[in-house]
LOTI-846559 format. One line per 10 residues: number of its first residue (from 0); for each residue x, y, z of N, C-alpha, C. Coordinates in steps of 0.02 Angstrom, whole numbers, plus 50000, padded with zeros to 5 digits. Example, Ala and Ser with C-alpha at 12.3 -4.5 7.8 and 13.67 -1.06 7.14 Angstrom:
<atoms>
0	50660 49716 50390 50615 49775 50390 50660 49835 50390  50642 49888 50354 50684 49947 50357 50645 50002 50394
</atoms>
This chain:
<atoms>
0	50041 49941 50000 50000 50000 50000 50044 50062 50000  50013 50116 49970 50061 50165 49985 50045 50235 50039  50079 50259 50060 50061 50303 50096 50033 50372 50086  49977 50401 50121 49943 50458 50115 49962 50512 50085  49950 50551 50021 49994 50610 50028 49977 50666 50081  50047 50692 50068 50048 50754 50132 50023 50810 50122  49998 50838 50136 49948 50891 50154 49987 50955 50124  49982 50988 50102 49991 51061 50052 50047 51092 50108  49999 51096 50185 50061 51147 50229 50090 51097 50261  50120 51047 50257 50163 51024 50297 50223 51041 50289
10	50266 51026 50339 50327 51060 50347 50391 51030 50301  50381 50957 50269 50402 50926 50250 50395 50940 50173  50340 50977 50142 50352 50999 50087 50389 51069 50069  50405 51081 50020 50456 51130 50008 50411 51209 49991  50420 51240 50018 50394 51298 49995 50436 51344 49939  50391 51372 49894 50416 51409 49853 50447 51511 49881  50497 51491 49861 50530 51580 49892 50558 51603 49815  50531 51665 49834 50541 51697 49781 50632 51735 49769  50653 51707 49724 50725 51730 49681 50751 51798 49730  50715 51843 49711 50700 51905 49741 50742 51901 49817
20	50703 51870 49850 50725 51885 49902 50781 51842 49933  50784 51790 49898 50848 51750 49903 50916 51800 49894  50902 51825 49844 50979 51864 49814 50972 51904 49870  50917 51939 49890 50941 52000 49959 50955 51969 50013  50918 51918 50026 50963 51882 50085 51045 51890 50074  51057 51852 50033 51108 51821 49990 51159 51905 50007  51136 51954 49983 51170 52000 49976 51185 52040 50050  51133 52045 50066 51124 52051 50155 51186 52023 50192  51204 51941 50199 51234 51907 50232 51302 51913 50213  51318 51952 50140 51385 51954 50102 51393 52013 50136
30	51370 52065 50168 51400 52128 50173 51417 52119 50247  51367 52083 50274 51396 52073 50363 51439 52053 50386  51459 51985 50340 51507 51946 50354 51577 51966 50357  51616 52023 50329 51653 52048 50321 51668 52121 50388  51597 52143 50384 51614 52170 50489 51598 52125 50511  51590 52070 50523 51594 52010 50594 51662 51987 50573  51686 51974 50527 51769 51948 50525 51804 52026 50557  51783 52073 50544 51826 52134 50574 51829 52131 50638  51755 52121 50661 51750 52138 50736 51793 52081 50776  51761 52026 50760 51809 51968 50784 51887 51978 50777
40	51915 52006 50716 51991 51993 50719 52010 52064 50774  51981 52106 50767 51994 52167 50827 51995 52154 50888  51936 52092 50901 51933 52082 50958 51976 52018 50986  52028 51991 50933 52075 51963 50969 52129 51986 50941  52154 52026 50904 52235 52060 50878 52255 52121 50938  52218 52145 50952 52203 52197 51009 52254 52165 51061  52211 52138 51114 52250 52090 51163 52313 52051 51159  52297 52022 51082 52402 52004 51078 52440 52041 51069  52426 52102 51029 52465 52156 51023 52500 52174 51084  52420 52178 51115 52462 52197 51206 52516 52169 51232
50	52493 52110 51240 52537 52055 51261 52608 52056 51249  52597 52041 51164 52656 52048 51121 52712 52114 51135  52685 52163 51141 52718 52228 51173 52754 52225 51233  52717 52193 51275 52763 52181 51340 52791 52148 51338  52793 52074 51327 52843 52033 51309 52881 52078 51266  52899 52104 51233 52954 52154 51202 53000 52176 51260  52942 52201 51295 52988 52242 51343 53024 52213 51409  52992 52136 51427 53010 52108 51470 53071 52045 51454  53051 52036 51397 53090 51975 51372 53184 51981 51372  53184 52063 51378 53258 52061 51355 53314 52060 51445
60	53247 52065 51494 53287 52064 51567 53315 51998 51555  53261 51960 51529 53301 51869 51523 53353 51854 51475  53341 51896 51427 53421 51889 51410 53476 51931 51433  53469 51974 51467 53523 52009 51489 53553 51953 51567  53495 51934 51598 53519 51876 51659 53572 51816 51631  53548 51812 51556 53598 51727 51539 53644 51778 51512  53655 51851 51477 53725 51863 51454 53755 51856 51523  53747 51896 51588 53778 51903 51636 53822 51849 51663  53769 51798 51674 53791 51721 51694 53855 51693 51635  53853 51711 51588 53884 51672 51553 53863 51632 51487
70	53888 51638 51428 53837 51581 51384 53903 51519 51400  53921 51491 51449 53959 51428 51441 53937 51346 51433  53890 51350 51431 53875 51292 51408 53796 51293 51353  53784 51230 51309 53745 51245 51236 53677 51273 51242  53670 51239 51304 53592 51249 51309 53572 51307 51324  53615 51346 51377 53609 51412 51398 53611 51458 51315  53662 51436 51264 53666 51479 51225 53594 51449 51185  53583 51410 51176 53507 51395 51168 53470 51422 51171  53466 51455 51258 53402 51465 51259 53419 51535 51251  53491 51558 51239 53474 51657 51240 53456 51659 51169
80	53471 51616 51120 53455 51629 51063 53375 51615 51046  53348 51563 51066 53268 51567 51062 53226 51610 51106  53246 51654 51157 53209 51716 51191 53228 51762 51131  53299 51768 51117 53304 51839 51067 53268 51814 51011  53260 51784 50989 53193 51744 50898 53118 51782 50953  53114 51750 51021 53047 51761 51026 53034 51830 51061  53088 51867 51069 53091 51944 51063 53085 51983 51017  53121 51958 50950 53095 51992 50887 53031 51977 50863  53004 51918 50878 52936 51906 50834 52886 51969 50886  52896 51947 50948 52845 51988 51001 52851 52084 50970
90	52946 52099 50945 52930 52167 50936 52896 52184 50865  52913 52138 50815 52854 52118 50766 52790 52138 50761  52757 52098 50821 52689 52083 50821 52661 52157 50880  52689 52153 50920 52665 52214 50971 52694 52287 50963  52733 52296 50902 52735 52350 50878 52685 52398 50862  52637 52365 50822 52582 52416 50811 52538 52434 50874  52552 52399 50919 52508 52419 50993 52492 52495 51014  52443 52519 51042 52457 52584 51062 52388 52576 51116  52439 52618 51192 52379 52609 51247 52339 52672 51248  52323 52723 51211 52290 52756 51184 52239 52754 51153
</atoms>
């Protein structure tokens, strides 16, 4: 046997939308999307910037502690060389910062 057809308003049939308003949706959702990617990236480049800025400014007491000490053995020179890489990327990135 086969089953009943479904009734004109059920939810399961497809309603017709008009072209029209598809494209304005369509066009609507293209113009927003581009301030919600703004707002969002503002609202996290902001805070690393910060971050990034201070680490600029803090990062170099730690290398001035291992010049003091000595670079005599690898690891120490190790690690002054990967604080100074992650001193330049931080003055890089937290350069454009401003607490203004």
């Amino acid at each position: 046997m086969s089953s009943p057809p479904l009734p004109s308003d059920s939810p399961s049939t497809p309603r017709w939308v008009p072209a029209r308003r598809v494209s304005e949706f369509a066009a609507s959702a293209r113009s927003l999307v581009p301030d919600l990617v703004l707002a969002g990236a503002s609202t996290v480049t902001r805070p690393a910037r910060a971050v990034a800025f201070w680490f600029a400014i803090a990062l170099p007491f730690l290398n001035l502690g291992l010049l003091l000490r000595g670079l005599t053995d690898p690891s120490e020179t190790f690690a002054f060389l990967v604080l100074l890489a992650v001193n330049v990327v931080a003055l890089l990135v937290g350069h454009p910062y401003r607490s203004g």
